[in-house]
DSSP file (Angstrom, degrees, kcal/mol; ACC not computed):
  #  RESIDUE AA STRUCTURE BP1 BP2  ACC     N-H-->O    O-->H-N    N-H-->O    O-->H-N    TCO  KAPPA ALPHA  PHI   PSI    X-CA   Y-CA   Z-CA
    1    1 A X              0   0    0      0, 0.0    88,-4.0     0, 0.0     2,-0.3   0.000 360.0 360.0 360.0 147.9   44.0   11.9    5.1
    2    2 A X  B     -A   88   0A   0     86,-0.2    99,-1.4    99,-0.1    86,-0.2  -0.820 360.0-165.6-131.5 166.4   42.2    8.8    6.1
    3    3 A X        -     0   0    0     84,-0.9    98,-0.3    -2,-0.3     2,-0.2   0.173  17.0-139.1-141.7  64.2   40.9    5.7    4.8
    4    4 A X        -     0   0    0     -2,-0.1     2,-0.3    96,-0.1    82,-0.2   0.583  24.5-176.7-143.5 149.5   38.3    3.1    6.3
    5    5 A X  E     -B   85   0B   0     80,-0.6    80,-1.9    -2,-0.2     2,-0.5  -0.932  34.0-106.6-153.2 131.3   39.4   -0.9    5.6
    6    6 A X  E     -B   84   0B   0     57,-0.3    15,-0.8    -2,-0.3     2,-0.6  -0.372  42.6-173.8 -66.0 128.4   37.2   -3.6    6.7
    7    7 A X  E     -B   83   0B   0     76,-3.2    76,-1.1    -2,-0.5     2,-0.6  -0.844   9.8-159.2-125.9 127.9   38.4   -5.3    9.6
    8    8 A X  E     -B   82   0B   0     -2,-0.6    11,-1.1    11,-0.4     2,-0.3  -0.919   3.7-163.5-119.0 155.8   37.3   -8.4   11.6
    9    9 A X  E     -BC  81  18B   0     72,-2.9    72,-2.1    -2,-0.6     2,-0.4  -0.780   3.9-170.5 -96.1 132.1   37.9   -9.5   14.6
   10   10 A X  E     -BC  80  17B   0      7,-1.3     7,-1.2    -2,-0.3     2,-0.4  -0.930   9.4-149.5-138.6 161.1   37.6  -12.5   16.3
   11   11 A X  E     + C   0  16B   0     68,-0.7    68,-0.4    -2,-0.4     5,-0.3  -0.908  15.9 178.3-136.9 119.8   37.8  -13.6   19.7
   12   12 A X        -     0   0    0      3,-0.6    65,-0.0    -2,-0.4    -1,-0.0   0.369  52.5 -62.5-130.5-140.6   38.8  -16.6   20.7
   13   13 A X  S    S+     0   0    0      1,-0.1    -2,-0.0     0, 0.0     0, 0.0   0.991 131.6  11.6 -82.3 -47.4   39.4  -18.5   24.4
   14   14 A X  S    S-     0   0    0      2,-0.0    -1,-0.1     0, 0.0     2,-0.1   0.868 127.0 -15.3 -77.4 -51.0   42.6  -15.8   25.6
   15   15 A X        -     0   0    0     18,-0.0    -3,-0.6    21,-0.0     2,-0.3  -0.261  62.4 -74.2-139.2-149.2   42.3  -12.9   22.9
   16   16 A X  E     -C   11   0B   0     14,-1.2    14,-0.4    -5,-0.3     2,-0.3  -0.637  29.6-166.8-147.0 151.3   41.4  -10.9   20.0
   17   17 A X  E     -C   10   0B   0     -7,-1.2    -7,-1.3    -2,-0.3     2,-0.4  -0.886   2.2-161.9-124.4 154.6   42.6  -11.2   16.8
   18   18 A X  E     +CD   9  28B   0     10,-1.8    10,-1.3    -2,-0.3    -9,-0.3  -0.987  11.5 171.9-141.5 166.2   42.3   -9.1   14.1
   19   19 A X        -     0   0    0    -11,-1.1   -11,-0.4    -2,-0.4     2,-0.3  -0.825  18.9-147.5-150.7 155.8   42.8   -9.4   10.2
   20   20 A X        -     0   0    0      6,-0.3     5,-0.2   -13,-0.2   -13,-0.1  -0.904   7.2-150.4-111.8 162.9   42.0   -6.9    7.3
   21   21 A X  S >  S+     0   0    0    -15,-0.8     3,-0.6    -2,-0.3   -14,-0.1   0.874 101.7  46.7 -75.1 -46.1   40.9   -8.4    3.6
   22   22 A X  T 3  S+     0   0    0      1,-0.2    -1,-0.1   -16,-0.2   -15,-0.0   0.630 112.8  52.5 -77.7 -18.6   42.4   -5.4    1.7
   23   23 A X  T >  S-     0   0    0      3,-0.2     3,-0.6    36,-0.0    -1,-0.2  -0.277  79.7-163.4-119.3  37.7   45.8   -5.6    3.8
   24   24 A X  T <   +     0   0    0     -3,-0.6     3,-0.1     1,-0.2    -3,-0.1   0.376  66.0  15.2 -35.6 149.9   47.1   -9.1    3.6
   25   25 A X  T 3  S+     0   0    0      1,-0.2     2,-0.8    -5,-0.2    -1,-0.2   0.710  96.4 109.7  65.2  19.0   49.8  -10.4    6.1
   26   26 A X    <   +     0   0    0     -3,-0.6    -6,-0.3    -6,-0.1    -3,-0.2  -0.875  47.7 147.9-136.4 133.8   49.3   -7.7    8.2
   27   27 A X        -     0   0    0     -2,-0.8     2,-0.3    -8,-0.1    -8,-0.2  -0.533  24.4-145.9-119.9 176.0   47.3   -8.8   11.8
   28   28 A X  B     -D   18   0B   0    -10,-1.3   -10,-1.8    -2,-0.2     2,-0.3  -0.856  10.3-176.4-174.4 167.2   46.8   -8.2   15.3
   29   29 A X        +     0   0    0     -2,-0.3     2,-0.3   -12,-0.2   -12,-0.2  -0.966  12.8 153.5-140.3 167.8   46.2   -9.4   18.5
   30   30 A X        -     0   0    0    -14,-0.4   -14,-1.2    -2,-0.3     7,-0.0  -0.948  51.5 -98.2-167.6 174.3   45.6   -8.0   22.1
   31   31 A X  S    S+     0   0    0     -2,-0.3     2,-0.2   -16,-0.3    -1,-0.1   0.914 102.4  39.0 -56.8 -64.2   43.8   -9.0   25.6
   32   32 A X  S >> S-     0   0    0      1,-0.1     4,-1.4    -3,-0.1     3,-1.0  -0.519  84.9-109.8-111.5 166.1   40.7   -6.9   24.8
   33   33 A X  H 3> S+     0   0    0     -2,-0.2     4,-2.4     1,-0.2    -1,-0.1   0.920 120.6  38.6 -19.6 -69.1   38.3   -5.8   21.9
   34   34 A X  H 34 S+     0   0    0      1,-0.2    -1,-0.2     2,-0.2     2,-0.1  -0.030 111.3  53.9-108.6  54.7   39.6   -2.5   22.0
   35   35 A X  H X> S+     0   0    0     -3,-1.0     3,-2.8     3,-0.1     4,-1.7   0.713 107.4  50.7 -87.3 -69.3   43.2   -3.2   22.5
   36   36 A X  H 3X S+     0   0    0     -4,-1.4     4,-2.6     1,-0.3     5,-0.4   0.823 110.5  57.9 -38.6 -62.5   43.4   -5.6   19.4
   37   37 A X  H 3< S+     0   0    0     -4,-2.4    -1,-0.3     1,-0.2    -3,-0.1   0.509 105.2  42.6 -48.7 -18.8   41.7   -2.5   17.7
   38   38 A X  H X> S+     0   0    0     -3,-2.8     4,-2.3     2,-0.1     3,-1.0   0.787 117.3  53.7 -72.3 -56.4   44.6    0.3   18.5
   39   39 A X  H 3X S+     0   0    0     -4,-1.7     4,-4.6     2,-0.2    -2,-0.2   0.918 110.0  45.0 -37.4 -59.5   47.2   -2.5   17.6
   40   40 A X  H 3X S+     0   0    0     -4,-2.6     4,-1.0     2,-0.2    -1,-0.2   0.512 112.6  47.9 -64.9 -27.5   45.6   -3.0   14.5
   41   41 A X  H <> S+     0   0    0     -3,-1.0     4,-1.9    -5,-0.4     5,-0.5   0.847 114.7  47.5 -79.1 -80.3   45.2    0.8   13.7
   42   42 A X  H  X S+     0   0    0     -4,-2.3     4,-2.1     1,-0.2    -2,-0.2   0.928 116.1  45.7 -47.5 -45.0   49.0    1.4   14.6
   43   43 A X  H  X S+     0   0    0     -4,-4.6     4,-2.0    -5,-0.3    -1,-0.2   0.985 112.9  49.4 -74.1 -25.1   50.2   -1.9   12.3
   44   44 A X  H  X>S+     0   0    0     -4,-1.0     4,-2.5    -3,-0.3     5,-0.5   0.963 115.0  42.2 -47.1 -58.3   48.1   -1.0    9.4
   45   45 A X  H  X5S+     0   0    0     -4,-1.9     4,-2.5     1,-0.3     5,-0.3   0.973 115.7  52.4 -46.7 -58.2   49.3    2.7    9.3
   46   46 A X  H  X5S+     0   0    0     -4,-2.1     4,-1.2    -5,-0.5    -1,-0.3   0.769 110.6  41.0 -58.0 -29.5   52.6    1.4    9.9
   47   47 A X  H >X5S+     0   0    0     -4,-2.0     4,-2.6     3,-0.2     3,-0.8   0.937 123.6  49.5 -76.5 -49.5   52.7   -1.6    6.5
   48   48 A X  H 3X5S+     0   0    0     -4,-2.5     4,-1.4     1,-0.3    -2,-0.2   0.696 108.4  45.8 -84.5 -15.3   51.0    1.3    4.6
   49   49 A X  H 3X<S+     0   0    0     -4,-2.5     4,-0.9    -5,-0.5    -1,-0.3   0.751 115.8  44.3 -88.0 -33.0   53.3    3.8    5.6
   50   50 A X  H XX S+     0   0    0     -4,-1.2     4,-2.4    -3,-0.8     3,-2.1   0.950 110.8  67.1 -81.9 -64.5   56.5    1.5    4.8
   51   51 A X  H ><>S+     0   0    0     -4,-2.6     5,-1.0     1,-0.3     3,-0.6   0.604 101.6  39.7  30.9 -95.5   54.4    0.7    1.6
   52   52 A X  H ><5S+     0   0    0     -4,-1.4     3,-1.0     1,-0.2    -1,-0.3   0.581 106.8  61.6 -62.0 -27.9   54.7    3.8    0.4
   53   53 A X  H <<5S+     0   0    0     -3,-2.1    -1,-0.2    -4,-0.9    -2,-0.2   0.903 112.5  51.5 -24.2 -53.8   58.8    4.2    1.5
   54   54 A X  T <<5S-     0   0    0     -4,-2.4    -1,-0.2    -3,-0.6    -2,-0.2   0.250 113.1-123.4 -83.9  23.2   58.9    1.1   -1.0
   55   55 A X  T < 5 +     0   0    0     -3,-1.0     2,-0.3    -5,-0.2    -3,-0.2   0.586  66.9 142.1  39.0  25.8   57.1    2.6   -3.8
   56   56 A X      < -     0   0    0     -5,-1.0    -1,-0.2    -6,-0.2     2,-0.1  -0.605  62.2 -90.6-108.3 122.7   55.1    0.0   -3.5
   57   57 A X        -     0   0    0     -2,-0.3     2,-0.6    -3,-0.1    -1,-0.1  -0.169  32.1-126.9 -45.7 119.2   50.7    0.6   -4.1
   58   58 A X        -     0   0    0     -2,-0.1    -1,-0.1    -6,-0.1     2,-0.0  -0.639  41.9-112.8 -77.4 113.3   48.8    1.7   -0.8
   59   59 A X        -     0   0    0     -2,-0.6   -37,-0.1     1,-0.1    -1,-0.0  -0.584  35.9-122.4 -60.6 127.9   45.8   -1.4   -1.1
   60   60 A X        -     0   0    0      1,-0.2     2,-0.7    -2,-0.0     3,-0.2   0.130  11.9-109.4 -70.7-151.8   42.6    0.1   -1.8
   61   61 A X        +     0   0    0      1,-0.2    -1,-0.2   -56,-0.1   -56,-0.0  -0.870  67.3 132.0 -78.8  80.6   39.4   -0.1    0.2
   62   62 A X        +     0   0    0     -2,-0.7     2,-0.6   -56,-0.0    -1,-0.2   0.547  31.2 105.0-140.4  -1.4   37.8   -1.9   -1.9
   63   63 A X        +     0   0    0     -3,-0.2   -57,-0.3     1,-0.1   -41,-0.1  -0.648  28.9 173.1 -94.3 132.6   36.0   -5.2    0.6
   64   64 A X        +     0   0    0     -2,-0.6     2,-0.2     1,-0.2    -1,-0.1   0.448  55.9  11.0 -83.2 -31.5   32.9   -5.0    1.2
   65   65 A X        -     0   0    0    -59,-0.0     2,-0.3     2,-0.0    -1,-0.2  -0.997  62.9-121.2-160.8 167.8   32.0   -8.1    2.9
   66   66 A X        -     0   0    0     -2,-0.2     2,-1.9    -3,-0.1    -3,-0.0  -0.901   2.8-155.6-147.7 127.6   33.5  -11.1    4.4
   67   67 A X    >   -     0   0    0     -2,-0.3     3,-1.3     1,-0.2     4,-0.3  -0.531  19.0-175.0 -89.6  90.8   33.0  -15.1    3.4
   68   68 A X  T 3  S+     0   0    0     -2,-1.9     7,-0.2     1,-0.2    -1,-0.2   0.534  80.5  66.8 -80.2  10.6   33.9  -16.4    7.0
   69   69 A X  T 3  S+     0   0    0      2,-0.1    -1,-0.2     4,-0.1     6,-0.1   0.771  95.8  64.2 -63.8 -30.5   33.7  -20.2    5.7
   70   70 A X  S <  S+     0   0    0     -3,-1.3     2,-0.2     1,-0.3    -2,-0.1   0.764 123.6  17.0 -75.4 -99.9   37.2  -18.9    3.4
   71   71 A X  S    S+     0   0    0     -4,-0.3    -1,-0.3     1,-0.3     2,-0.3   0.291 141.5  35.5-105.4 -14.2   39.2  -18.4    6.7
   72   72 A X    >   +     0   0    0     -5,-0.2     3,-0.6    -2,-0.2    -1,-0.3  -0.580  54.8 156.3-147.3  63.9   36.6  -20.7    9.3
   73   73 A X  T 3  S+     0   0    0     -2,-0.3    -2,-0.1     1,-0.2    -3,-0.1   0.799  73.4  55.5 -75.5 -14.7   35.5  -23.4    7.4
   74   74 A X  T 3  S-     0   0    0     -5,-0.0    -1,-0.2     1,-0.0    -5,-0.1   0.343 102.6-125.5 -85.1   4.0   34.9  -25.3   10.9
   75   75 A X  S <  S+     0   0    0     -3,-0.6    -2,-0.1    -7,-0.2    -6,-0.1   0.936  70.6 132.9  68.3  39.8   32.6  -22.7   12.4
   76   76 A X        +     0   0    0      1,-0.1     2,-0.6     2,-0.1    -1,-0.1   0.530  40.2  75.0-116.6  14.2   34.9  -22.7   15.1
   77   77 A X        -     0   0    0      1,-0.2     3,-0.2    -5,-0.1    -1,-0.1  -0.957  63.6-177.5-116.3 111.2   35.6  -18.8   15.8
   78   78 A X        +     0   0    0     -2,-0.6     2,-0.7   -67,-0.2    -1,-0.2   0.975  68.8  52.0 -74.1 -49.9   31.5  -18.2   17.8
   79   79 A X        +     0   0    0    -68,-0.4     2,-0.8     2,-0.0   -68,-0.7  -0.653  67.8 164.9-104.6  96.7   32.2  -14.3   18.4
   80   80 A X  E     -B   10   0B   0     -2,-0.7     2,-0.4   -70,-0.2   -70,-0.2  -0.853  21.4-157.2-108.5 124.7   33.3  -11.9   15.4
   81   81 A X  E     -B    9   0B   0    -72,-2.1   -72,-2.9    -2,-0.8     2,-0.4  -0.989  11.6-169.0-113.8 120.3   33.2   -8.0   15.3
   82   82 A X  E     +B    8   0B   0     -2,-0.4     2,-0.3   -74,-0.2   -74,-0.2  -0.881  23.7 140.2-111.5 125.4   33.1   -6.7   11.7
   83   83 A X  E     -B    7   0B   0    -76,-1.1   -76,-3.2    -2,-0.4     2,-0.6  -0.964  56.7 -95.9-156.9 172.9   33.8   -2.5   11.1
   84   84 A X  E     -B    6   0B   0     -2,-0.3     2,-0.5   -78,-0.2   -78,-0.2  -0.887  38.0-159.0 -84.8  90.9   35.2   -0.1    9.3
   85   85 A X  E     -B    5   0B   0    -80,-1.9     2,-0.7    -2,-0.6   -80,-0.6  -0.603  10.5-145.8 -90.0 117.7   38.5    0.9   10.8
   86   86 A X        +     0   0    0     -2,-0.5     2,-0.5   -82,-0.2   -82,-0.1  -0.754  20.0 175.3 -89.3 120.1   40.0    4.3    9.9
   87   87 A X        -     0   0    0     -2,-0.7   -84,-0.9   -46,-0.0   -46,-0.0  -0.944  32.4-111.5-144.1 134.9   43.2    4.8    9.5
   88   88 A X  B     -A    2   0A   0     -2,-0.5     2,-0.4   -86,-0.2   -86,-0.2  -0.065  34.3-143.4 -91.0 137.7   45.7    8.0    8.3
   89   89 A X        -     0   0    0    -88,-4.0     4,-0.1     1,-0.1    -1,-0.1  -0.670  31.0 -84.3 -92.3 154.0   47.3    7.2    5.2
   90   90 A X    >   -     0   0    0     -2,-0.4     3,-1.6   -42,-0.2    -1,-0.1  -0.261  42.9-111.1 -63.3 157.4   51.1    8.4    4.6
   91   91 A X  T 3  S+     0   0    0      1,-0.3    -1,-0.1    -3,-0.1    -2,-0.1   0.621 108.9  58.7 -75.8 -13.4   51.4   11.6    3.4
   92   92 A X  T 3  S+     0   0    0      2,-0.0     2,-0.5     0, 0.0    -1,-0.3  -0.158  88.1 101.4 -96.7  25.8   52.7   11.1   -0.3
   93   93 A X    <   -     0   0    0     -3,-1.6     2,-1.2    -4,-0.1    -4,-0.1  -0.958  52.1-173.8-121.6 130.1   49.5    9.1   -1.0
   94   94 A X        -     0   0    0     -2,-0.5    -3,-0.1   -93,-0.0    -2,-0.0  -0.790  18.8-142.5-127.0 110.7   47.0   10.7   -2.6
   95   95 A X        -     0   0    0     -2,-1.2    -2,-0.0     4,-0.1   -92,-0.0  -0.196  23.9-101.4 -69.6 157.7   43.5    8.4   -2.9
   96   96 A X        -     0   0    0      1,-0.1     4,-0.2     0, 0.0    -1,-0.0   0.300  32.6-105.6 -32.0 167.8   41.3    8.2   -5.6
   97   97 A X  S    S+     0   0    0      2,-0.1    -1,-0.1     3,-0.0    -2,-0.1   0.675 122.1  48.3 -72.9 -22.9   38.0   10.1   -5.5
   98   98 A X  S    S+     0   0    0      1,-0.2    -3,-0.0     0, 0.0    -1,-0.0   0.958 110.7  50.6 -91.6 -53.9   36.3    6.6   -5.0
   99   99 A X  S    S+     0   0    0      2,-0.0     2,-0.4     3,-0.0    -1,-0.2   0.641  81.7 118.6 -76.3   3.1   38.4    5.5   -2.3
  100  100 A X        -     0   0    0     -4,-0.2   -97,-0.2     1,-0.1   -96,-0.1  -0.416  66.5-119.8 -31.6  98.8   38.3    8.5   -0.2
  101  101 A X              0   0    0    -99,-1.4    -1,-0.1    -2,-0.4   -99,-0.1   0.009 360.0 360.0 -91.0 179.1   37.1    8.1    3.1
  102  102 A X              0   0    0     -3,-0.1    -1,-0.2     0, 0.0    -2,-0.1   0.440 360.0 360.0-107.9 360.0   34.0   10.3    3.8
């Protein structure tokens, strides 16, 4: 089972970052576009998979869009990549009909 989480990315003078909305405290960063973006697949799986270890609620999907003044109020990240990142949910989690990914 999978689930799609907005993610952005921003890129800044050396690297990538990445952030989700839905997944606080959990980041990455890498060299390239699609480094940051495998990193970022692998830590997500990985918080959501200890998550669920901890009996702890798998965050839905549930952002939709993203107020980059909250996190860049200086305008000072120029280049951002916004997607839907899909990512395999632990196996004892069984999503909602609404969060499902398609």
């Amino acid at each position: 089972m999978t689930r799609e989480y907005l993610v952005v990315y921003e890129k800044v003078a050396n690297n990538w970052s990445a952030f989700s909305p839905d997944v606080p405290g959990c980041g990455s960063l890498g060299d390239t576009l699609e480094e940051t973006r495998t990193d970022m697949r692998e830590a997500m799986e990985l918080y959501l998979s200890e998550s669920a270890k901890a009996g702890e609620a798998i965050p839905d999907a549930s952002a939709t869009s993203i107020d980059f003044t909250e996190f860049d109020p200086g305008h000072e990240t120029k280049h951002y990549v916004v997607e839907w990142l899909s990512v395999s949910l632990p196996q004892s989690v069984t999503p909602t009909r609404a969060t499902q990914a398609a």
